[in-house]
PLY file of the C-alpha trace (Angstrom):
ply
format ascii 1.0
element vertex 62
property float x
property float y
property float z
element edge 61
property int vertex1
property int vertex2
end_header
-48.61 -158.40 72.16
-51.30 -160.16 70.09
-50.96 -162.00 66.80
-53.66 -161.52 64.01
-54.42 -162.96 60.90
-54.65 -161.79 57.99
-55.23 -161.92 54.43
-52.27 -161.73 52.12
-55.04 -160.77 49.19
-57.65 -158.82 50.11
-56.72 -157.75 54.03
-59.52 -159.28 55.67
-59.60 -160.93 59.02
-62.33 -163.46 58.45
-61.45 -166.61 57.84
-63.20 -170.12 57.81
-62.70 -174.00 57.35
-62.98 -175.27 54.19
-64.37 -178.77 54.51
-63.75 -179.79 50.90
-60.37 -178.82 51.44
-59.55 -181.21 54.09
-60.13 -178.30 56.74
-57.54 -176.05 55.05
-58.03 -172.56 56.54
-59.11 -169.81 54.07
-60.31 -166.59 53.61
-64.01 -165.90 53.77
-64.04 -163.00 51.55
-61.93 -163.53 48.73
-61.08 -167.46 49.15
-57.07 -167.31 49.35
-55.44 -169.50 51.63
-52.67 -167.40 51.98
-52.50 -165.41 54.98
-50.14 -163.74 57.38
-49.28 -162.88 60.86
-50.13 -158.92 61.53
-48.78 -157.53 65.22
-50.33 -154.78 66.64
-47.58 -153.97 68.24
-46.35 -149.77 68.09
-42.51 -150.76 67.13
-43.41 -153.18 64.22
-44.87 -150.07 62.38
-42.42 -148.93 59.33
-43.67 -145.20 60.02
-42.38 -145.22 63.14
-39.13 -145.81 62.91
-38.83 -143.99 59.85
-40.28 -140.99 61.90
-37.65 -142.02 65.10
-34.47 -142.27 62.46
-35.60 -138.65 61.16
-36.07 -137.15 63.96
-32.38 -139.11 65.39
-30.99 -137.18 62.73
-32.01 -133.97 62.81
-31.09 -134.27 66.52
-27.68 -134.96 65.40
-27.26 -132.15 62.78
-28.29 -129.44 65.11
0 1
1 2
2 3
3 4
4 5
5 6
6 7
7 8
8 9
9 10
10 11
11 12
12 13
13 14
14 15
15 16
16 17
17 18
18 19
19 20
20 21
21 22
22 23
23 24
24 25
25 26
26 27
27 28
28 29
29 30
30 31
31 32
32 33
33 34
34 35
35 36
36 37
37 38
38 39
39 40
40 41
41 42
42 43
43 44
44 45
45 46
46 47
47 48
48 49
49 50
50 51
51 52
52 53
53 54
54 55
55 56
56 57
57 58
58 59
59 60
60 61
């Protein structure tokens, strides 16, 4: 399971140093510096589990 970055903004995943911001890490497209951890993992997807919980109970009903 790998971690990504990503924009909190815009969505991008291209991010540079900003030296005149002491190094601070920031977005190369729109210039946030707010960013966040996206997993590409199948189980962290809301869809999903909606789609497993529906389908749970339907399951149940018939």
């Amino acid at each position: 399971m790998s971690l990504k970055r990503v924009c909190f903004n815009c969505g991008s995943s291209s991010f540079v140093s900003d030296r005149s911001l002491g190094g601070k890490i920031v977005c190369s497209k729109c210039g946030s510096s707010s960013f966040k951890n996206k997993s590409s993992s199948i189980f962290k997807s809301k869809k999903l589990i909606f789609l497993a919980i529906a389908i749970a109970i339907l399951i149940i009903i018939i």
